[in-house]
C-alpha positions as a Markdown table, in Angstrom:
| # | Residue | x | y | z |
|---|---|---|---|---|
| 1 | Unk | 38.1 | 12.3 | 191.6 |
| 2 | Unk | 38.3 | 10.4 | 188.3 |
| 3 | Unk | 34.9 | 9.4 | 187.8 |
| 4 | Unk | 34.4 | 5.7 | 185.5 |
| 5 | Unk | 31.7 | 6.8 | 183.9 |
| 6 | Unk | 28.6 | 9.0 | 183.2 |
| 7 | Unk | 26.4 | 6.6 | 185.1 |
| 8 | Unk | 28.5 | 6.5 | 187.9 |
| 9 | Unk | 28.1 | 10.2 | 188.6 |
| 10 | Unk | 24.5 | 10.5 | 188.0 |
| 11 | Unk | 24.0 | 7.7 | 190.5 |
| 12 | Unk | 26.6 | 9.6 | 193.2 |
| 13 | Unk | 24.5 | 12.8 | 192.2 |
| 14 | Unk | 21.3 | 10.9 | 192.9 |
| 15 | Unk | 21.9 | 10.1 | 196.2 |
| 16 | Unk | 23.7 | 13.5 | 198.0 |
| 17 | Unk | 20.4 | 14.9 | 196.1 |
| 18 | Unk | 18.3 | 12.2 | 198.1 |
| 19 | Unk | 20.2 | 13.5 | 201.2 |
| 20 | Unk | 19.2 | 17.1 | 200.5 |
| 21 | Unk | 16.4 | 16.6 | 200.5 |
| 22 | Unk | 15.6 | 15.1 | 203.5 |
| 23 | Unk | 18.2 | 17.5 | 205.4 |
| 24 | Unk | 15.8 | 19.9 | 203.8 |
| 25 | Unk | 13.1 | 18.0 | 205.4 |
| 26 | Unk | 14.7 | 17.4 | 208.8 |
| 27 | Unk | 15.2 | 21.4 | 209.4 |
| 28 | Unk | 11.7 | 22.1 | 208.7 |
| 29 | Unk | 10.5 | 19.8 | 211.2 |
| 30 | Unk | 12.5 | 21.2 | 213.7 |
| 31 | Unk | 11.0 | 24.6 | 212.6 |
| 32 | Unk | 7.9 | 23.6 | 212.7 |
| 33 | Unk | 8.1 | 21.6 | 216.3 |
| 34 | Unk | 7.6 | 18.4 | 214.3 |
| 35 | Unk | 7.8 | 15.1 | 216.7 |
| 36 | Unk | 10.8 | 13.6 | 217.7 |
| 37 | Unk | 10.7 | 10.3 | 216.7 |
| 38 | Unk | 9.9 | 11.7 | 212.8 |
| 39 | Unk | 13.0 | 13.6 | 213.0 |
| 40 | Unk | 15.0 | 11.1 | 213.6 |
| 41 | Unk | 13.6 | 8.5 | 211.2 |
| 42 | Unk | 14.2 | 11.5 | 208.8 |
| 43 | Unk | 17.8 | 12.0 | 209.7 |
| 44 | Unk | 18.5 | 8.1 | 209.5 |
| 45 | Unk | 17.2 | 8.3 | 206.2 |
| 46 | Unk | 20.1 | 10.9 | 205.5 |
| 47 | Unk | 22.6 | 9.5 | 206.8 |
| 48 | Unk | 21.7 | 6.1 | 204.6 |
| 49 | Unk | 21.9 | 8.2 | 201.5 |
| 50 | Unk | 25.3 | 9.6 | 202.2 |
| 51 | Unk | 26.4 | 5.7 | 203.4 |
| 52 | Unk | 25.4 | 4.6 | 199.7 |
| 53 | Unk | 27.1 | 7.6 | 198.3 |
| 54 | Unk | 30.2 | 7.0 | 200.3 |
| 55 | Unk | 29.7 | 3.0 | 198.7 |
| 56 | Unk | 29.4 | 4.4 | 195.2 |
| 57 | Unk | 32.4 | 6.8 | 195.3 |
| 58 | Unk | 34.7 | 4.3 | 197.3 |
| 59 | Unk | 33.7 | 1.3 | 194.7 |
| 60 | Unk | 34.9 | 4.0 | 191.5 |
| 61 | Unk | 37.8 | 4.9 | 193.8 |
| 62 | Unk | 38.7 | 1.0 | 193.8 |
| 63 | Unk | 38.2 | 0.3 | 189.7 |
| 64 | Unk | 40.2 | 3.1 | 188.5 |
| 65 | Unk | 42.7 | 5.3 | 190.6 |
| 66 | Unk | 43.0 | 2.4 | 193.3 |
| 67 | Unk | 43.5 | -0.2 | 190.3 |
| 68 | Unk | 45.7 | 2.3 | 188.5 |
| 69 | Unk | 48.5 | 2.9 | 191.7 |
| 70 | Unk | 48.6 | -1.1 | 191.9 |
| 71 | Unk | 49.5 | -1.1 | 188.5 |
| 72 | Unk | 52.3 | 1.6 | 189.1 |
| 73 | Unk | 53.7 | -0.2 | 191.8 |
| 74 | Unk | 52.4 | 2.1 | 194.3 |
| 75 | Unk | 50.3 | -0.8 | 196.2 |
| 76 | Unk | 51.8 | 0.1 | 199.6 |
| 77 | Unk | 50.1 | 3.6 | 199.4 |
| 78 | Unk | 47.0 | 3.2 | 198.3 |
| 79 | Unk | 46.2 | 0.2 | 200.9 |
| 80 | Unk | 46.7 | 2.7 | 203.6 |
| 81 | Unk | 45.0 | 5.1 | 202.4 |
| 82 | Unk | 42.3 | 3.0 | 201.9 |
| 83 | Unk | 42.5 | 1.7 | 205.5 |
| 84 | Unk | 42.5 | 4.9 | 207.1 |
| 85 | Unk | 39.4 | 5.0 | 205.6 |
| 86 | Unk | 37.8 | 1.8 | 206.6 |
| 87 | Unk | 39.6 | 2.7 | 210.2 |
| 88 | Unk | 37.0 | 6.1 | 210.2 |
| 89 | Unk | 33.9 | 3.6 | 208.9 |
């Protein structure tokens, strides 16, 4: 993954961090019997972070090795790659 820059990885970082943590969270709820309803507001809240991850990484993807294969030519293939993605959205 070629990353554009410093603060783009530090804001990718941030958020799998942000899910961590609350995975962390989730599984000691469930250890500790912790209501329903609090699990699952917890386990939303993971899968947002990852969501805004996946925004962050796909947006770098599109400025510099998406931007760089349209430049080569190589248009075709990176449209479909980046519709199979959208396709498992």
């Amino acid at each position: 993954m070629t990353l554009q820059d410093k603060m783009t990885k530090k804001k990718i970082l941030h958020r799998l961090q942000i899910a961590k943590g609350h995975l962390e969270k989730v599984i000691a709820m469930m250890d500790e019997g912790a209501y329903c309803i609090d699990i699952v507001h917890q386990s939303m809240a993971i899968q947002a972070a990852l969501k805004k991850a996946d925004e962050v990484i796909l947006e770098n993807h599109l400025k510099t090795c998406v931007a760089d294969s349209i430049k080569k030519g190589e248009d075709k293939k990176v449209i479909d790659e980046m519709m199979r993605v959208i396709e498992k959205r």
